[in-house]
PDB file as gemmi writes it, atoms N, CA and C in Angstrom:
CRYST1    1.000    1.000    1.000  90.00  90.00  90.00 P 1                      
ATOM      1  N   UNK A   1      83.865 205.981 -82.696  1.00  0.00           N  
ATOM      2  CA  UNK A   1      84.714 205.721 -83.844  1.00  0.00           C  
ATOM      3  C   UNK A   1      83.854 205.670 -85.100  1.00  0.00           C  
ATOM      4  N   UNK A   2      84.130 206.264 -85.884  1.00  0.00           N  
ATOM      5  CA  UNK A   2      83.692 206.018 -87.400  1.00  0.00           C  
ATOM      6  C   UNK A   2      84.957 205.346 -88.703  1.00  0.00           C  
ATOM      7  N   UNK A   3      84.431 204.855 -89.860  1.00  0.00           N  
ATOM      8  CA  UNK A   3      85.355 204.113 -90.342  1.00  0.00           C  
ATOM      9  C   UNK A   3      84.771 204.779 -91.967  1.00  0.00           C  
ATOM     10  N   UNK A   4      85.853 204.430 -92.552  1.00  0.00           N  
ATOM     11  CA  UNK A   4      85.940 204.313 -94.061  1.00  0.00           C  
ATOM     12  C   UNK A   4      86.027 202.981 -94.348  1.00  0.00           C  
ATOM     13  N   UNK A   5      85.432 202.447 -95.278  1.00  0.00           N  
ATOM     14  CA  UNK A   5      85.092 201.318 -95.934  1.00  0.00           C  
ATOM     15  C   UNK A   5      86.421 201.263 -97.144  1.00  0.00           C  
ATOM     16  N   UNK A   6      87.785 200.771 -97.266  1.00  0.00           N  
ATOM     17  CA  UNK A   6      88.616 201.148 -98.141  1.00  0.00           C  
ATOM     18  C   UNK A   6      88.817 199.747 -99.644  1.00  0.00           C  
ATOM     19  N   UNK A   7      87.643 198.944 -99.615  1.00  0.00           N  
ATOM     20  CA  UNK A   7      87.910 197.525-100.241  1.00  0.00           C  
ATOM     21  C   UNK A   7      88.779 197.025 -99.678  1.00  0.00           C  
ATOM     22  N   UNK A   8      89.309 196.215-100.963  1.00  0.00           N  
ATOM     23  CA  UNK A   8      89.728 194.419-100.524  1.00  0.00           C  
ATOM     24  C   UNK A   8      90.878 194.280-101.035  1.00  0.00           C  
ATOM     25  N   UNK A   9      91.421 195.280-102.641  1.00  0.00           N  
ATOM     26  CA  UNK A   9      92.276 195.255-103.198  1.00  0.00           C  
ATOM     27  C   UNK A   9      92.525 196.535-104.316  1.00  0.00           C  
ATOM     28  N   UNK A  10      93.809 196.904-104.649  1.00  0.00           N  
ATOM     29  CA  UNK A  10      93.832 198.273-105.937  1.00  0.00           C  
ATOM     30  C   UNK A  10      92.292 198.097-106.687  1.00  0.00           C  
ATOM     31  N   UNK A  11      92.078 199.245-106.940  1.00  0.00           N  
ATOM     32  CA  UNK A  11      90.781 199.536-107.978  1.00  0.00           C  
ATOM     33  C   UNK A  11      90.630 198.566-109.329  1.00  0.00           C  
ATOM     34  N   UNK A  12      92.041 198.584-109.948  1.00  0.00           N  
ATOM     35  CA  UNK A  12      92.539 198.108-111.138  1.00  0.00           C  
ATOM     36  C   UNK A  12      92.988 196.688-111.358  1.00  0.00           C  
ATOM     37  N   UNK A  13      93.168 196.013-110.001  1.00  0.00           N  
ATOM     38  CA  UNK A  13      93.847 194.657-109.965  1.00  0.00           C  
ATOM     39  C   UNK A  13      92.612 193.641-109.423  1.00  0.00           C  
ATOM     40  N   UNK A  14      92.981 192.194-110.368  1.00  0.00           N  
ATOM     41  CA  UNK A  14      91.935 191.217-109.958  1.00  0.00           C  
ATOM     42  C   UNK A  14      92.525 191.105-108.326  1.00  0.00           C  
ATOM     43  N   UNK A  15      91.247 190.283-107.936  1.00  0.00           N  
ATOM     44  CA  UNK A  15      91.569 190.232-105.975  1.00  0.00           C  
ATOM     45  C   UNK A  15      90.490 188.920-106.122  1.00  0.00           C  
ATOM     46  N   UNK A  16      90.590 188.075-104.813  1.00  0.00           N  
ATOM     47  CA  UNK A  16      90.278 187.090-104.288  1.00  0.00           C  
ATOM     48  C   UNK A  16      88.483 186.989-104.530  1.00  0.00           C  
ATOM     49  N   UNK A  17      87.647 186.190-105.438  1.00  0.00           N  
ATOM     50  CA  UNK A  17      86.617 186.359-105.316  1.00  0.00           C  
ATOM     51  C   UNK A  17      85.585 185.373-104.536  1.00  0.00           C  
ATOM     52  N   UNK A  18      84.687 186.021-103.498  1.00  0.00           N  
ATOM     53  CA  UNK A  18      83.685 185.233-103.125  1.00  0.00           C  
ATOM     54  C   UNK A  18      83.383 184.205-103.523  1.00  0.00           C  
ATOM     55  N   UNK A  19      82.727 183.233-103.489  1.00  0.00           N  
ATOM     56  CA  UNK A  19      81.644 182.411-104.435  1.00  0.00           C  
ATOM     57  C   UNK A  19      82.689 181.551-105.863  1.00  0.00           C  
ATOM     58  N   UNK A  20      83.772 182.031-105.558  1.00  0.00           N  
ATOM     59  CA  UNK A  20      84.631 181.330-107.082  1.00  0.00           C  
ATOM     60  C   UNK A  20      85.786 180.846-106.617  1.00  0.00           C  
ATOM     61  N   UNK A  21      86.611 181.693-105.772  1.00  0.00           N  
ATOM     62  CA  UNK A  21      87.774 180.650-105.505  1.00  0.00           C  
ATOM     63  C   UNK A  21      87.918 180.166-104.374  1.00  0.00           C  
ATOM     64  N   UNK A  22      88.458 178.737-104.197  1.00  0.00           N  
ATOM     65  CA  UNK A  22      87.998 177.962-103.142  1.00  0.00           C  
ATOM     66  C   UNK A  22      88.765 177.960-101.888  1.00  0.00           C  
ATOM     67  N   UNK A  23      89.900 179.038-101.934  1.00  0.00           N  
ATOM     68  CA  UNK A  23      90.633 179.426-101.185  1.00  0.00           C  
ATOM     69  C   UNK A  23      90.522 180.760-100.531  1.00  0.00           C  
ATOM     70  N   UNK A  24      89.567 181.573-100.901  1.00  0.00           N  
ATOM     71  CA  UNK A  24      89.047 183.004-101.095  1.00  0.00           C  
ATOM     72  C   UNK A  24      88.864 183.322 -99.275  1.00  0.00           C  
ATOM     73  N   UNK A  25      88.439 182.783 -97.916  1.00  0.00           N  
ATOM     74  CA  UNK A  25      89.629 183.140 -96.938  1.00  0.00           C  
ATOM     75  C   UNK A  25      90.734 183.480 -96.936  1.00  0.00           C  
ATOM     76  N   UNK A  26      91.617 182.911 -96.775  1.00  0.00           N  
ATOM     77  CA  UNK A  26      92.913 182.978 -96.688  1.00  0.00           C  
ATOM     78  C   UNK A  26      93.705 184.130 -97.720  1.00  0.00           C  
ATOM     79  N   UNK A  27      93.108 183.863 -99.563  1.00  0.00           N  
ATOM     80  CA  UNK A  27      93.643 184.820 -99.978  1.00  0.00           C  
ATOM     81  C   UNK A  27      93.292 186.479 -99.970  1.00  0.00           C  
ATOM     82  N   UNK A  28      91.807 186.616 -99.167  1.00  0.00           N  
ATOM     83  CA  UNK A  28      91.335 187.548 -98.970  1.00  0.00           C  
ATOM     84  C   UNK A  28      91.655 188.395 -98.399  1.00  0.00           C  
ATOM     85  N   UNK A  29      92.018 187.701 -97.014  1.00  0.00           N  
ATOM     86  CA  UNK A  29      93.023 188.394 -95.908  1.00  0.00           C  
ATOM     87  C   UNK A  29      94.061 188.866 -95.829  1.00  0.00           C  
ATOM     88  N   UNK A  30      94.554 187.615 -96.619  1.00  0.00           N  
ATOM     89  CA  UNK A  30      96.101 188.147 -96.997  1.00  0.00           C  
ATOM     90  C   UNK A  30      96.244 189.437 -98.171  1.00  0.00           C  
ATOM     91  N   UNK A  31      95.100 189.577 -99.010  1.00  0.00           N  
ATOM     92  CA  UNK A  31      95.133 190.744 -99.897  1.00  0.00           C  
ATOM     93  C   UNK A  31      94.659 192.222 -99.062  1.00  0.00           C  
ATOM     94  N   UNK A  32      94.294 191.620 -97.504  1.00  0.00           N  
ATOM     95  CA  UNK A  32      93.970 192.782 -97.436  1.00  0.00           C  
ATOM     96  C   UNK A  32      95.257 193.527 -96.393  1.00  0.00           C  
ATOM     97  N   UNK A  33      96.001 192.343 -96.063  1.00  0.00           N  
ATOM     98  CA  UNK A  33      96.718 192.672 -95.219  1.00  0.00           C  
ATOM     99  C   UNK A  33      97.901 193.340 -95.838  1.00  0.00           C  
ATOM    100  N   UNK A  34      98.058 193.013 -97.360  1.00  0.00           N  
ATOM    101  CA  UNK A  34      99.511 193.247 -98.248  1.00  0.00           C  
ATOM    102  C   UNK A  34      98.669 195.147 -98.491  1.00  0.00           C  
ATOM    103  N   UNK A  35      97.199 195.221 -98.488  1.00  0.00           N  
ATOM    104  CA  UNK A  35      96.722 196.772 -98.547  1.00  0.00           C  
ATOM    105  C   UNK A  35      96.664 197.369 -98.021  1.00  0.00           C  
ATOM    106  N   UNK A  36      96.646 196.795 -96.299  1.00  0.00           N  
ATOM    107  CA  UNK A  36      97.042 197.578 -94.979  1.00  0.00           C  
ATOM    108  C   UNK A  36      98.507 198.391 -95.294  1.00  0.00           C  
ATOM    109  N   UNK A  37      99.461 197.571 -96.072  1.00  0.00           N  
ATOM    110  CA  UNK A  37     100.801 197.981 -95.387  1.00  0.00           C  
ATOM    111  C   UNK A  37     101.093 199.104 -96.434  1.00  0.00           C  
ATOM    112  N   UNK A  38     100.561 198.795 -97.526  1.00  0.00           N  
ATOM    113  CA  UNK A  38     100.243 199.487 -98.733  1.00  0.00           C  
ATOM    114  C   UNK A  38      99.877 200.954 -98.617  1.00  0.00           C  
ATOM    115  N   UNK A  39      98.591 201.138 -97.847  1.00  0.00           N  
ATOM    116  CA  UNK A  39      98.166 202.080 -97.631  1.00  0.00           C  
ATOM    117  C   UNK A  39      98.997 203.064 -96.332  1.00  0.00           C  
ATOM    118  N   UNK A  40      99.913 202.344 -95.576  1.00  0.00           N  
ATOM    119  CA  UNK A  40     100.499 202.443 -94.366  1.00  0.00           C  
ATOM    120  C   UNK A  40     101.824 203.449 -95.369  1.00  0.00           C  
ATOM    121  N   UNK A  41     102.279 202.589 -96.354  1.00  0.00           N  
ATOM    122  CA  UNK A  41     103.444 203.337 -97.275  1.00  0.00           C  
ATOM    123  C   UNK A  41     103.175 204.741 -97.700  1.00  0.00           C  
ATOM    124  N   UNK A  42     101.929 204.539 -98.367  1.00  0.00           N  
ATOM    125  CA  UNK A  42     101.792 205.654 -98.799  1.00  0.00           C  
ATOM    126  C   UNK A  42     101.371 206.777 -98.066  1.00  0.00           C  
ATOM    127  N   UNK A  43     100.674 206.325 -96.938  1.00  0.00           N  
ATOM    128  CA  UNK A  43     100.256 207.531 -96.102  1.00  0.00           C  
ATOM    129  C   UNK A  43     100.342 207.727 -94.917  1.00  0.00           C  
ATOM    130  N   UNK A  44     101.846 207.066 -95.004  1.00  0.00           N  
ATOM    131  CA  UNK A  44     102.157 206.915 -93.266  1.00  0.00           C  
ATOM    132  C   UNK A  44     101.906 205.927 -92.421  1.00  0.00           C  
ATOM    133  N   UNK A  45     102.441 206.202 -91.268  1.00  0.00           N  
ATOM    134  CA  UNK A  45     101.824 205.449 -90.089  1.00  0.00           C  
ATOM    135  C   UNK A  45     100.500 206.151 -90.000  1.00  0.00           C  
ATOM    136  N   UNK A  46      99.470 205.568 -89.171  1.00  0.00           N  
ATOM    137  CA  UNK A  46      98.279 206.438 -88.450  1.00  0.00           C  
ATOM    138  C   UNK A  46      98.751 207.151 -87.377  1.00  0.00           C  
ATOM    139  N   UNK A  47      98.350 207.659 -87.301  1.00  0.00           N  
ATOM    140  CA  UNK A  47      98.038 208.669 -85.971  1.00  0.00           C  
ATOM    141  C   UNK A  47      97.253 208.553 -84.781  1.00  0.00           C  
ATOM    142  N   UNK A  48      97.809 208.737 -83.718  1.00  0.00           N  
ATOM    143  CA  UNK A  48      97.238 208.486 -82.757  1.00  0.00           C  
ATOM    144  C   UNK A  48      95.312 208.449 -82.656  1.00  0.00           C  
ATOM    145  N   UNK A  49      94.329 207.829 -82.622  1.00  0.00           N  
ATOM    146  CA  UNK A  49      93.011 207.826 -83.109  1.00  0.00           C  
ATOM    147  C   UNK A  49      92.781 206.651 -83.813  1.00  0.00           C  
ATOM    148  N   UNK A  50      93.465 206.150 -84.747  1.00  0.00           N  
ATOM    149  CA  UNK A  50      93.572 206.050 -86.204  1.00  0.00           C  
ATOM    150  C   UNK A  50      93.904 204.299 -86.093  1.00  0.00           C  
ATOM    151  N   UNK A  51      93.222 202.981 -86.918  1.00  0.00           N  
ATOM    152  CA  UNK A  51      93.563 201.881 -86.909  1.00  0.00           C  
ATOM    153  C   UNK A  51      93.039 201.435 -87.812  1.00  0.00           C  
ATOM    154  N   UNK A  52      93.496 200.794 -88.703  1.00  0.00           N  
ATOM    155  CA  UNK A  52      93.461 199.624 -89.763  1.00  0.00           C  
ATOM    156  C   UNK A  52      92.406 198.367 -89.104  1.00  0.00           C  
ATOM    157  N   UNK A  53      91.663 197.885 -89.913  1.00  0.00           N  
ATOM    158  CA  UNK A  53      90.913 196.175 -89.680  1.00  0.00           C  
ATOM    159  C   UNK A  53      90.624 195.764 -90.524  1.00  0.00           C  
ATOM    160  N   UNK A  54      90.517 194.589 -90.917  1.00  0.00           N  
ATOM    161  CA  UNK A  54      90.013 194.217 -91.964  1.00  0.00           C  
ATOM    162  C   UNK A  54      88.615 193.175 -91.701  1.00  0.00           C  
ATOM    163  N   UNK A  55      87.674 193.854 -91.995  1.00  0.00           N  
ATOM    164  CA  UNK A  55      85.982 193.747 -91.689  1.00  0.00           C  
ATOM    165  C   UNK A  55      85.593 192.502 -92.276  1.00  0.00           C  
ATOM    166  N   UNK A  56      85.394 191.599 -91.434  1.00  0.00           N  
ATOM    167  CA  UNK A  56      83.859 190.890 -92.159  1.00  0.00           C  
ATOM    168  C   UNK A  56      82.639 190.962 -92.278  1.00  0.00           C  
ATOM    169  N   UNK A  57      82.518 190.834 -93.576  1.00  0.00           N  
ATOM    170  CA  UNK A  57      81.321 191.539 -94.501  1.00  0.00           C  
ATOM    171  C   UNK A  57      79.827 190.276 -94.756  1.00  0.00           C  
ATOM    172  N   UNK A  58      79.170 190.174 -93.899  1.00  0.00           N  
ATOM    173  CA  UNK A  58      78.311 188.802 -94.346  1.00  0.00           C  
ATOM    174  C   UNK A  58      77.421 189.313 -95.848  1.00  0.00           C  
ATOM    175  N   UNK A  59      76.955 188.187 -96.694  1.00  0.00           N  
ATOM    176  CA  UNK A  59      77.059 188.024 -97.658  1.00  0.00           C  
ATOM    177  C   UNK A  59      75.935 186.996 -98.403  1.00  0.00           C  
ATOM    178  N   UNK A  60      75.103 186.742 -99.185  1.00  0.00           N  
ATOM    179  CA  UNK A  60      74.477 185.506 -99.452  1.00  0.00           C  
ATOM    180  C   UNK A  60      75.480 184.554 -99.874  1.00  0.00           C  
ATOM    181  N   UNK A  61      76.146 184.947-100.472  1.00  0.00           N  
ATOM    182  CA  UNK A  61      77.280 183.815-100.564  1.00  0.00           C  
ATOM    183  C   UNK A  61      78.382 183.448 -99.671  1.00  0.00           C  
ATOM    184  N   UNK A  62      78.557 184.345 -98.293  1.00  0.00           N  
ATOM    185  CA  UNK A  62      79.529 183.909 -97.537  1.00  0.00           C  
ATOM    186  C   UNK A  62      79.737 185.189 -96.435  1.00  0.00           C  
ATOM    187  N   UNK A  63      81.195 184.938 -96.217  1.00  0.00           N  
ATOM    188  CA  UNK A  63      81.233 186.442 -95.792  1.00  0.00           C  
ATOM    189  C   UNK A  63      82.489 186.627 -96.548  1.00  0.00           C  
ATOM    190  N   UNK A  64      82.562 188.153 -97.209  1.00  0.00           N  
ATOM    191  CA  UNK A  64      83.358 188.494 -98.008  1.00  0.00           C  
ATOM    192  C   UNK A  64      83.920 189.954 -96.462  1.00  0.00           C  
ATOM    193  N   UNK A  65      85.585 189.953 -97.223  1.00  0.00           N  
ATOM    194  CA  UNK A  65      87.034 190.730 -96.281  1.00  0.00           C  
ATOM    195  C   UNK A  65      87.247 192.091 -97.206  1.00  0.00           C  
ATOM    196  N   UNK A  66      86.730 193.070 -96.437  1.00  0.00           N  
ATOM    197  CA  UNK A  66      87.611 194.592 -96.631  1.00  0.00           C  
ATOM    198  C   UNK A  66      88.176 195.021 -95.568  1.00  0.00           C  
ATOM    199  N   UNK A  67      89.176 195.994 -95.806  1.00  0.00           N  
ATOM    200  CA  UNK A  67      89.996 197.195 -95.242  1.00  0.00           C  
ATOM    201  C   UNK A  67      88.931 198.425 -94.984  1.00  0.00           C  
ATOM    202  N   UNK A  68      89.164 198.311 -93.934  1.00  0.00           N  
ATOM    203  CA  UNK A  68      88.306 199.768 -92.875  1.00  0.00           C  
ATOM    204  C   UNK A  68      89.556 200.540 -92.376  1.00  0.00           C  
ATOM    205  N   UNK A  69      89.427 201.815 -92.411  1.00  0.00           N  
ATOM    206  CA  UNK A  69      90.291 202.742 -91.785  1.00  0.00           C  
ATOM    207  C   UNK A  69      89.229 203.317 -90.658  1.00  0.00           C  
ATOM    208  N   UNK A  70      89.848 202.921 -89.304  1.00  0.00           N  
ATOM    209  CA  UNK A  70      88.434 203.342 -88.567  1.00  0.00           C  
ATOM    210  C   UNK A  70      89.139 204.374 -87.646  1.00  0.00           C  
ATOM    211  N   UNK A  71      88.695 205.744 -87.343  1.00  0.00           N  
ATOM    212  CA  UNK A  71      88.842 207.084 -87.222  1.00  0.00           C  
ATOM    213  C   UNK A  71      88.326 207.657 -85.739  1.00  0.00           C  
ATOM    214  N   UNK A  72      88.400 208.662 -85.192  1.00  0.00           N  
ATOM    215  CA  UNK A  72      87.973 209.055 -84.119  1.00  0.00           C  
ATOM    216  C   UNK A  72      87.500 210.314 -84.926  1.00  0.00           C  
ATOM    217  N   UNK A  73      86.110 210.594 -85.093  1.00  0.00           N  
ATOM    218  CA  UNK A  73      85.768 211.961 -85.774  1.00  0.00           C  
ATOM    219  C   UNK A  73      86.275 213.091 -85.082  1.00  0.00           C  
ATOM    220  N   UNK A  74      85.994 213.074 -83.778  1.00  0.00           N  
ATOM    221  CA  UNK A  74      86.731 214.729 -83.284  1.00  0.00           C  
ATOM    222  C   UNK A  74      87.600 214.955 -83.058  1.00  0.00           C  
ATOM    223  N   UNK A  75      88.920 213.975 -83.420  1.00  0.00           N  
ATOM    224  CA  UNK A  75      90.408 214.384 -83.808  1.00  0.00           C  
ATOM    225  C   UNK A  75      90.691 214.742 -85.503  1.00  0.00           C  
ATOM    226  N   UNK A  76      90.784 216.093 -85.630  1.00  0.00           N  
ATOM    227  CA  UNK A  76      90.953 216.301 -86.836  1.00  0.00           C  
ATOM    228  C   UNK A  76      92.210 215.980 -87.549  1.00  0.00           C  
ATOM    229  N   UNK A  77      93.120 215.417 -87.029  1.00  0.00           N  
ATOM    230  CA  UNK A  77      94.309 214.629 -87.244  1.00  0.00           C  
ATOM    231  C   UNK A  77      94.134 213.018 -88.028  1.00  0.00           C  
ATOM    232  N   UNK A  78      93.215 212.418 -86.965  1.00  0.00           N  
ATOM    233  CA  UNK A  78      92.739 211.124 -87.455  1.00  0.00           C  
ATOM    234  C   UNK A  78      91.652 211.115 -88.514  1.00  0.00           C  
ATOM    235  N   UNK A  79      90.869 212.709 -88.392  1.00  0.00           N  
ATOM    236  CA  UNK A  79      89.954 212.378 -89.436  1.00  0.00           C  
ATOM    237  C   UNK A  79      91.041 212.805 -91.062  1.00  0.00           C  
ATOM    238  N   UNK A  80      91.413 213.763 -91.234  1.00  0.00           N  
ATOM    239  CA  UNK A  80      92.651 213.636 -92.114  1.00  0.00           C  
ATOM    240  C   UNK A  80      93.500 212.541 -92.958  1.00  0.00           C  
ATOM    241  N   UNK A  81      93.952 211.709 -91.844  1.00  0.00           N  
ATOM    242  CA  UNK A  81      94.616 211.008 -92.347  1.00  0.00           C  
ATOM    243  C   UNK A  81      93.401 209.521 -93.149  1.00  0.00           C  
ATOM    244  N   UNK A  82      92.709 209.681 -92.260  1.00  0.00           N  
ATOM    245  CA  UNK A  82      91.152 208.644 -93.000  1.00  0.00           C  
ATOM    246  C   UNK A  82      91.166 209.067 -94.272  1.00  0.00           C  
ATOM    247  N   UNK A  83      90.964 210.260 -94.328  1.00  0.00           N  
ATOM    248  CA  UNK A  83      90.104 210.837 -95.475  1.00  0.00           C  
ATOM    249  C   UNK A  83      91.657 210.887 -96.775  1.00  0.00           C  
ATOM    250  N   UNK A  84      92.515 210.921 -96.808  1.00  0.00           N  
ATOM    251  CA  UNK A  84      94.016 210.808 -97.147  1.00  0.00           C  
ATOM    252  C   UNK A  84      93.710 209.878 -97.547  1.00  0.00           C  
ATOM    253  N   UNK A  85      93.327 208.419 -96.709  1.00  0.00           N  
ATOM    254  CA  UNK A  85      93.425 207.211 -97.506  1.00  0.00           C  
ATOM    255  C   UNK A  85      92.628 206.551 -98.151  1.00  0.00           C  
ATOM    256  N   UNK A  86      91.525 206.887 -98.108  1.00  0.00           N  
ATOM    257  CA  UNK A  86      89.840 206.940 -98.675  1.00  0.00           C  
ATOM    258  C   UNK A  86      90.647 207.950-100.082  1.00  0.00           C  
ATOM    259  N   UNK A  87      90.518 209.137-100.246  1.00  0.00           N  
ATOM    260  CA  UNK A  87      91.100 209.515-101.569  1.00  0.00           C  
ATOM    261  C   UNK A  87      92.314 209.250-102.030  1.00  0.00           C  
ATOM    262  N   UNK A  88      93.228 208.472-101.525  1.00  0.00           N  
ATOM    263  CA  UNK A  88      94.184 207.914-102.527  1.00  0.00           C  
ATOM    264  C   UNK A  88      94.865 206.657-102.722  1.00  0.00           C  
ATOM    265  N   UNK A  89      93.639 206.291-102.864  1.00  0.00           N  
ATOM    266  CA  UNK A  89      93.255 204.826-102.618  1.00  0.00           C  
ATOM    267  C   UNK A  89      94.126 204.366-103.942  1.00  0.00           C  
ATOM    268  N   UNK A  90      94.751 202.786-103.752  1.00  0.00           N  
ATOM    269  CA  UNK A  90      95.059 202.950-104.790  1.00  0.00           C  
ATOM    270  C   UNK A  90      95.231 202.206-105.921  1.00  0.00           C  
ATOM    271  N   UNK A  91      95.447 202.199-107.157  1.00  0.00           N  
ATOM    272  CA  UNK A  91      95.030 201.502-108.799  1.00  0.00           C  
ATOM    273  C   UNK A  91      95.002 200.275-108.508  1.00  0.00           C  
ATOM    274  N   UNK A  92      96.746 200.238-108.139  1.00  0.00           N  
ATOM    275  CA  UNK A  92      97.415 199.059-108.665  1.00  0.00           C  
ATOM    276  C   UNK A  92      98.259 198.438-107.253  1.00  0.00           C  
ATOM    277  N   UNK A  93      98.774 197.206-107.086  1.00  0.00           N  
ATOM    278  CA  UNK A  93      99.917 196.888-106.170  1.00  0.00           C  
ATOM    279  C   UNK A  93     101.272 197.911-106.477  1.00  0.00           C  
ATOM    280  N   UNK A  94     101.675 197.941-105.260  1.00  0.00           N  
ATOM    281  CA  UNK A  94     103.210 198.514-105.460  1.00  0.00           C  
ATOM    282  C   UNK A  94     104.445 197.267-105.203  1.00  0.00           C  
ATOM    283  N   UNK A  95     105.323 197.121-105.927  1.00  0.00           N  
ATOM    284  CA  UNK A  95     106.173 196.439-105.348  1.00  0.00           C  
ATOM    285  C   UNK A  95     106.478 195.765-104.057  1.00  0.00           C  
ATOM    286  N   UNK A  96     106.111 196.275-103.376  1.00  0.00           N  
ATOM    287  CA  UNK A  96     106.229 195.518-102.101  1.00  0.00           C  
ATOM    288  C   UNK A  96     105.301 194.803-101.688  1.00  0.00           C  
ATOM    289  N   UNK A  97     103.829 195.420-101.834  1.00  0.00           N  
ATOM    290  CA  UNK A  97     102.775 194.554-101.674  1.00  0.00           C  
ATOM    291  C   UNK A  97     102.605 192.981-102.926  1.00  0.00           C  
ATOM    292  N   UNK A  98     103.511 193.447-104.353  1.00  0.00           N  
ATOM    293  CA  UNK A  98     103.749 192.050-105.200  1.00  0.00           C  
ATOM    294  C   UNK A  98     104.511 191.209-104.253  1.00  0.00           C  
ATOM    295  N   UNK A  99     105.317 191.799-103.716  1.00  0.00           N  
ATOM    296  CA  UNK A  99     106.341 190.655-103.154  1.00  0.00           C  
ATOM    297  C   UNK A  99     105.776 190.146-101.798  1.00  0.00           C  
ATOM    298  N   UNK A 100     104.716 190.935-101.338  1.00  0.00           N  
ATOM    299  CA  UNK A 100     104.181 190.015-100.066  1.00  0.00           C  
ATOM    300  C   UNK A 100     103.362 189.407-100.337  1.00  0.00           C  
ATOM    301  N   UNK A 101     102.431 189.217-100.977  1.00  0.00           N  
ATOM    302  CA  UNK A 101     101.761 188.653-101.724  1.00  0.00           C  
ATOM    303  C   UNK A 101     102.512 187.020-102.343  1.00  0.00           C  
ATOM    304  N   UNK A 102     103.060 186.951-103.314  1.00  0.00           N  
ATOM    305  CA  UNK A 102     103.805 186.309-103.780  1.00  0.00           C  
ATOM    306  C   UNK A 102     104.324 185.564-102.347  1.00  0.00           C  
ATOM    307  N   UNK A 103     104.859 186.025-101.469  1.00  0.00           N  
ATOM    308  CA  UNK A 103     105.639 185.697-100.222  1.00  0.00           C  
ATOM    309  C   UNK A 103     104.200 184.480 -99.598  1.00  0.00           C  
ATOM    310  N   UNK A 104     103.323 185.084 -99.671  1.00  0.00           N  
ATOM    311  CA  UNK A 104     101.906 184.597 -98.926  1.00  0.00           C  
ATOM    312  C   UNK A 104     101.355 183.531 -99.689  1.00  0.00           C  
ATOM    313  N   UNK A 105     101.531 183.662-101.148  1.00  0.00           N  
ATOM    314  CA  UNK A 105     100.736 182.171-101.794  1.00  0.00           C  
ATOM    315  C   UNK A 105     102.346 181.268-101.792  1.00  0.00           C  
ATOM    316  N   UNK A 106     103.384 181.593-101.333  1.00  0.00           N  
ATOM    317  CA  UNK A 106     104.517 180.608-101.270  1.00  0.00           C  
ATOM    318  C   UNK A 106     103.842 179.706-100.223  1.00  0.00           C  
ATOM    319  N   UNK A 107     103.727 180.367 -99.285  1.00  0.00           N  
ATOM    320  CA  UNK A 107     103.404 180.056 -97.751  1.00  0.00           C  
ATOM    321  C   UNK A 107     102.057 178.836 -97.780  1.00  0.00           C  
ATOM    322  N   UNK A 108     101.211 179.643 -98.627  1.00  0.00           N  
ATOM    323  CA  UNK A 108     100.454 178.847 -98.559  1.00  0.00           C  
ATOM    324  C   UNK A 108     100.380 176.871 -99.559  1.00  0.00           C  
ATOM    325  N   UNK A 109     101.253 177.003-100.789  1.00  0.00           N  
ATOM    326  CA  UNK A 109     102.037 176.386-101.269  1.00  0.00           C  
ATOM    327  C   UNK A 109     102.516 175.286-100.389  1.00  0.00           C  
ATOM    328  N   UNK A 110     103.418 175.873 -99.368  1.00  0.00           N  
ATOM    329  CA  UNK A 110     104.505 174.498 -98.382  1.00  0.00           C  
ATOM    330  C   UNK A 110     103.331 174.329 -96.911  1.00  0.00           C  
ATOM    331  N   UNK A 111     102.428 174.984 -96.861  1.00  0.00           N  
ATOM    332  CA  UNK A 111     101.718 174.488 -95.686  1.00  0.00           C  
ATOM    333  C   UNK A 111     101.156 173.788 -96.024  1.00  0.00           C  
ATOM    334  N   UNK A 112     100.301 172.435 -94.697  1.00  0.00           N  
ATOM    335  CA  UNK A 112     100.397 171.411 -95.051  1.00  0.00           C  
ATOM    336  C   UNK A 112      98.559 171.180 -94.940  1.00  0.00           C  
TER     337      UNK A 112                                                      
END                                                                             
């Protein structure tokens, strides 16, 4: 298996930082999970080969959370759709990922 390294959040939008916010687990994951589904919208389901994770990254300051698209190279199907989401990666949240998001710091809000 080989993987694409896809970040943590849109190119263009603040996201959960290491070393500064004191919740930066939880909202990390959850930003990466609202980019899983994100990236899932825009470019489909995967394809047989083909799986989403979201990597921990060790760190001097911790361990910091990205999105890996991890691939089977000699299915040119799975390598495709990798490479699909590696180039259209994207700016900004879409609507749905605002509202899961939003849905996720509720959550975290009423938990105890």
């Amino acid at each position: 298996m080989d993987h694409f390294d896809l970040g943590s959040a849109p190119s263009d939008q603040r996201c959960a930082q290491l070393g500064a916010d004191r919740d930066y687990p939880e909202r990390a994951r959850c930003e990466c999970r609202a980019l899983i589904n994100q990236f899932k919208r825009v470019c489909g389901e995967p394809p047989p080969g083909v799986f989403f994770r979201i990597m921990a990254n060790p760190h001097d300051f911790g361990t910091y959370y990205t999105v890996a698209v991890h691939f089977d190279p000699k299915d040119a199907d799975a390598v495709a759709y990798a490479q699909r989401c590696d180039e259209t990666a994207p700016s900004h949240w879409d609507e749905a990922a605002r509202l899961e998001l939003a849905s996720g710091r509720q959550r975290e809000r009423v938990s105890p």
